[in-house]
Structures are given as structure tokens and as C-alpha cells.
Backbone as CSV, one residue per row, in Angstrom:
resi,resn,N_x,N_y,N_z,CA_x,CA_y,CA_z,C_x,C_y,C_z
1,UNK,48.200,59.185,13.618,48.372,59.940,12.410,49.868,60.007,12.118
2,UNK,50.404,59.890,11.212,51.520,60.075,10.417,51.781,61.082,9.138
3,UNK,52.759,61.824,9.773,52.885,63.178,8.367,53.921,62.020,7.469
4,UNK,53.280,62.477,6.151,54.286,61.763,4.886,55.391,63.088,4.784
5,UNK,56.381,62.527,4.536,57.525,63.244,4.240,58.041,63.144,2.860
6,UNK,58.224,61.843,2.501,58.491,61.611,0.971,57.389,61.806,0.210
7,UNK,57.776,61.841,-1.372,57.271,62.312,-2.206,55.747,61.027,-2.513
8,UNK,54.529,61.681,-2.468,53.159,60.498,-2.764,52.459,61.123,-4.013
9,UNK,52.349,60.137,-4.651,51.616,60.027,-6.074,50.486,60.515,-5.914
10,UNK,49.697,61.151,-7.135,48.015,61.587,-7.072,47.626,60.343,-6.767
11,UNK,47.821,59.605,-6.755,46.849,58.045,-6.635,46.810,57.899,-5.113
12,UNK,48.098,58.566,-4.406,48.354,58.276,-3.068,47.263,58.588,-2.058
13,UNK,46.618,59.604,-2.287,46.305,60.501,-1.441,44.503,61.603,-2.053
14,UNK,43.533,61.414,-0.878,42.640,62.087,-1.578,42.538,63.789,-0.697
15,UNK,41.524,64.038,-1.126,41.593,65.647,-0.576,40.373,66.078,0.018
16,UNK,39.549,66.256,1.469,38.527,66.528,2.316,39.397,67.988,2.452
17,UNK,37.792,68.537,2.282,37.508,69.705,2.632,39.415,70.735,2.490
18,UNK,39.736,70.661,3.588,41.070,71.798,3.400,42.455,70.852,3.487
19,UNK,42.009,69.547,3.038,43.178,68.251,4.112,43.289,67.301,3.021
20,UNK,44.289,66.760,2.849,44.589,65.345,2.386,45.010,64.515,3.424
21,UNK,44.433,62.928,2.845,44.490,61.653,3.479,44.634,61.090,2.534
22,UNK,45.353,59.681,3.009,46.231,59.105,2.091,44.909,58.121,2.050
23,UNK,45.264,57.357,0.402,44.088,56.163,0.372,43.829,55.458,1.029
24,UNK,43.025,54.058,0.597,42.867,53.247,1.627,43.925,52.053,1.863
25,UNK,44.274,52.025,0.039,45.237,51.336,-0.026,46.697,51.638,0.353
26,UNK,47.037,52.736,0.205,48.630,53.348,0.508,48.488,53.561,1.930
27,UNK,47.505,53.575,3.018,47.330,53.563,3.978,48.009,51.889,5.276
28,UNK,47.127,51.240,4.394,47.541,49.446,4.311,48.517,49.362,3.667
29,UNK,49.054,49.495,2.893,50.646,49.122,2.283,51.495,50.046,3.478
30,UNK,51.479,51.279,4.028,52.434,52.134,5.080,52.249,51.167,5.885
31,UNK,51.422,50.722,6.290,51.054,49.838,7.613,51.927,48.515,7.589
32,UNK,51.639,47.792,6.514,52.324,46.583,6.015,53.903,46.512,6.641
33,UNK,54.225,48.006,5.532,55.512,47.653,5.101,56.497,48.351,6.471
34,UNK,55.611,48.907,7.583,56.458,48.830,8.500,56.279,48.565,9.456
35,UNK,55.727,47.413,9.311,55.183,46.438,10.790,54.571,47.405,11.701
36,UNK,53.834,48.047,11.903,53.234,49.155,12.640,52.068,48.213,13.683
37,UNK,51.200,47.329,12.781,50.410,46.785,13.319,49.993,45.749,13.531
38,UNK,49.177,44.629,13.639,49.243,43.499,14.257,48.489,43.033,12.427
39,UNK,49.405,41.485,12.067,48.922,41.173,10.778,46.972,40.659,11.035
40,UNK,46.609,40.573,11.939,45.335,40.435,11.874,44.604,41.457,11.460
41,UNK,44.562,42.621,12.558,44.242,44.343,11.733,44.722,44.499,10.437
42,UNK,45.887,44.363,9.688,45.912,44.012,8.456,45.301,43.433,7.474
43,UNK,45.373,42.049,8.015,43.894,41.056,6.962,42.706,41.763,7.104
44,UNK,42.342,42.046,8.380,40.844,42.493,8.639,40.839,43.713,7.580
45,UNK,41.681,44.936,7.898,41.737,45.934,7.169,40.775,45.860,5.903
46,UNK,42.603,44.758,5.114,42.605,44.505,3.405,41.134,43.720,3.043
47,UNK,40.730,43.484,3.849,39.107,42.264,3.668,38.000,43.470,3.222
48,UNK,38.014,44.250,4.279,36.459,45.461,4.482,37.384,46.390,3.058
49,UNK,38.036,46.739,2.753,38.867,47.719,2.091,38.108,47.045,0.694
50,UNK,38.589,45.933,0.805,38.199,44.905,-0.900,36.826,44.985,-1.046
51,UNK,36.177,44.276,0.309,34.650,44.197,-0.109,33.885,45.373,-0.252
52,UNK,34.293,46.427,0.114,34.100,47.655,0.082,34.492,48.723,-0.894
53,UNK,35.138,47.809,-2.142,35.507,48.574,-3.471,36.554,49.216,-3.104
54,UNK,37.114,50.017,-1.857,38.177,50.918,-1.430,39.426,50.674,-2.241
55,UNK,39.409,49.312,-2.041,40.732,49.212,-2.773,40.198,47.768,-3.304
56,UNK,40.631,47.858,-4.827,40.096,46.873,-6.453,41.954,46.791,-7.036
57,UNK,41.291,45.651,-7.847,42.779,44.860,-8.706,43.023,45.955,-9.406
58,UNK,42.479,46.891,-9.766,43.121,48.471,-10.871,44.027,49.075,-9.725
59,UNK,43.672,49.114,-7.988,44.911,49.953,-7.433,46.021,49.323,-7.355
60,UNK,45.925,47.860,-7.123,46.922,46.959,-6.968,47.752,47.043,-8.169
61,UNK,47.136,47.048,-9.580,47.724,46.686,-10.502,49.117,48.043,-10.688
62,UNK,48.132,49.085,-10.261,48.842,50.456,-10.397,50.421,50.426,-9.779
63,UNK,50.443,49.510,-9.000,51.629,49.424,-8.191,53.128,48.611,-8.635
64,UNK,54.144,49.402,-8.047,55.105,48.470,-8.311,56.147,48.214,-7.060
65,UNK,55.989,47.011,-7.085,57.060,46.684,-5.572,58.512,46.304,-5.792
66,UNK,59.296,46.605,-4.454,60.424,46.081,-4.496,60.200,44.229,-4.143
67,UNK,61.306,43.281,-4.344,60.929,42.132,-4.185,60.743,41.661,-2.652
68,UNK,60.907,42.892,-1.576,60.379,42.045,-0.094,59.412,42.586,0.375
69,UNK,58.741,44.308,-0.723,57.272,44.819,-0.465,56.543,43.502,-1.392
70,UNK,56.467,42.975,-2.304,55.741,42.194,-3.078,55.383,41.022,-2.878
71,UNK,56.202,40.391,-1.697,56.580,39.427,-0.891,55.431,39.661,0.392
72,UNK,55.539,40.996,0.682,54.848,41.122,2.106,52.890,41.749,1.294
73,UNK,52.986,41.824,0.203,51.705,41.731,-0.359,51.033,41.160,-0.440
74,UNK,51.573,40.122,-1.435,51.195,38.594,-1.708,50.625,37.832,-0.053
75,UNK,51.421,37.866,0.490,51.344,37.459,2.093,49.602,38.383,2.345
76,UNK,49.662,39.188,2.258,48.448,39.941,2.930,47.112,39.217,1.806
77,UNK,46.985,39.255,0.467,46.557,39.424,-0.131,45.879,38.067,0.529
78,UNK,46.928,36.921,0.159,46.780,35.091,0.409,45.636,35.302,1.957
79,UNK,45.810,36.144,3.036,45.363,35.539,4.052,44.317,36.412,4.251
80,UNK,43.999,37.134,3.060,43.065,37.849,3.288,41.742,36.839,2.320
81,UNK,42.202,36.168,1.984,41.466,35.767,0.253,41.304,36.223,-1.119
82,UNK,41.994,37.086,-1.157,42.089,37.545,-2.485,42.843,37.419,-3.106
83,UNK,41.938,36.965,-4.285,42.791,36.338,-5.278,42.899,36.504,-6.633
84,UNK,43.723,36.288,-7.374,43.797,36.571,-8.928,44.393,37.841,-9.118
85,UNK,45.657,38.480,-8.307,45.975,39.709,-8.377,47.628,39.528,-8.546
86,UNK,47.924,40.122,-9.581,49.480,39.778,-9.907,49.924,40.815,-8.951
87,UNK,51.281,40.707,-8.388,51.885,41.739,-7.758,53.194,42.033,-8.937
88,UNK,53.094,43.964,-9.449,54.283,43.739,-10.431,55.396,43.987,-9.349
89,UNK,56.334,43.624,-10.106,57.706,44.025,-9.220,58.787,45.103,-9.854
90,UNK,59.597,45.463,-9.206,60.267,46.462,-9.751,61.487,45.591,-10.644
């Protein structure tokens, strides 16, 4: 578990019972973007996440990256199979 410290968007984060947890997607992008975990658990992740509606081209689209988060997206996205998803950039 990881406490967020910086500031997370309503999109970030949902709300059980007395608690917030972060999505499924901002969950996998924290993960991503700081090498935390092994890029296989990653693909696997982003795969069940997709086929599982959790995370759709509307959350992706919602997003905006710097050019070496968008870089490390694209990367996840490619080896996950998914495809047809622009990454915007900042």
C-alpha cells in the first residue's frame, strides 16, 4: 500500500465504504512510472484491467503525459496489445 501525498484528480481515485483507492488505471500508471514492479505484472495487469473494462480508451484519453511517461505508456500499451490509443502529451 502506498499513501498518495500529491494532489489526485476525481478520476484518480474511487471511494469504498469509509476509504479511497486509487483506480485501476492510476494504480498501473504509479506502478509504471516508478519501476516498482516487474514489466510482466505490468502487461499482465494492463491486459485483465482492459479486458475487464477497468480501464477503456476514455481513461487513457483523459490523460496527459510528460514525453518519458508517454514513452513508458505506449511501451505498456504495445506489449500488452492494445491498440488504437493515442497517448496525449503535455
Amino acid at each position: 500500500m502506498t499513501l498518495h501525498k500529491e494532489h489526485l484528480e476525481a478520476r484518480d481515485f474511487q471511494r469504498y465504504s469509509c476509504f479511497q483507492v486509487t483506480t485501476p488505471l492510476r494504480t498501473i500508471l504509479d506502478l509504471l512510472f516508478q519501476d516498482l514492479v516487474e514489466q510482466r505484472f505490468l502487461k499482465q495487469a494492463m491486459q485483465q484491467a482492459w479486458d475487464r473494462g477497468l480501464v477503456a480508451k476514455r481513461h487513457l484519453d483523459r490523460e496527459v503525459f510528460s514525453d518519458w511517461q508517454a514513452a513508458k505508456v505506449s511501451w505498456l500499451l504495445d506489449m500488452a496489445g492494445i491498440k488504437d490509443v493515442e497517448i496525449s502529451k503535455r
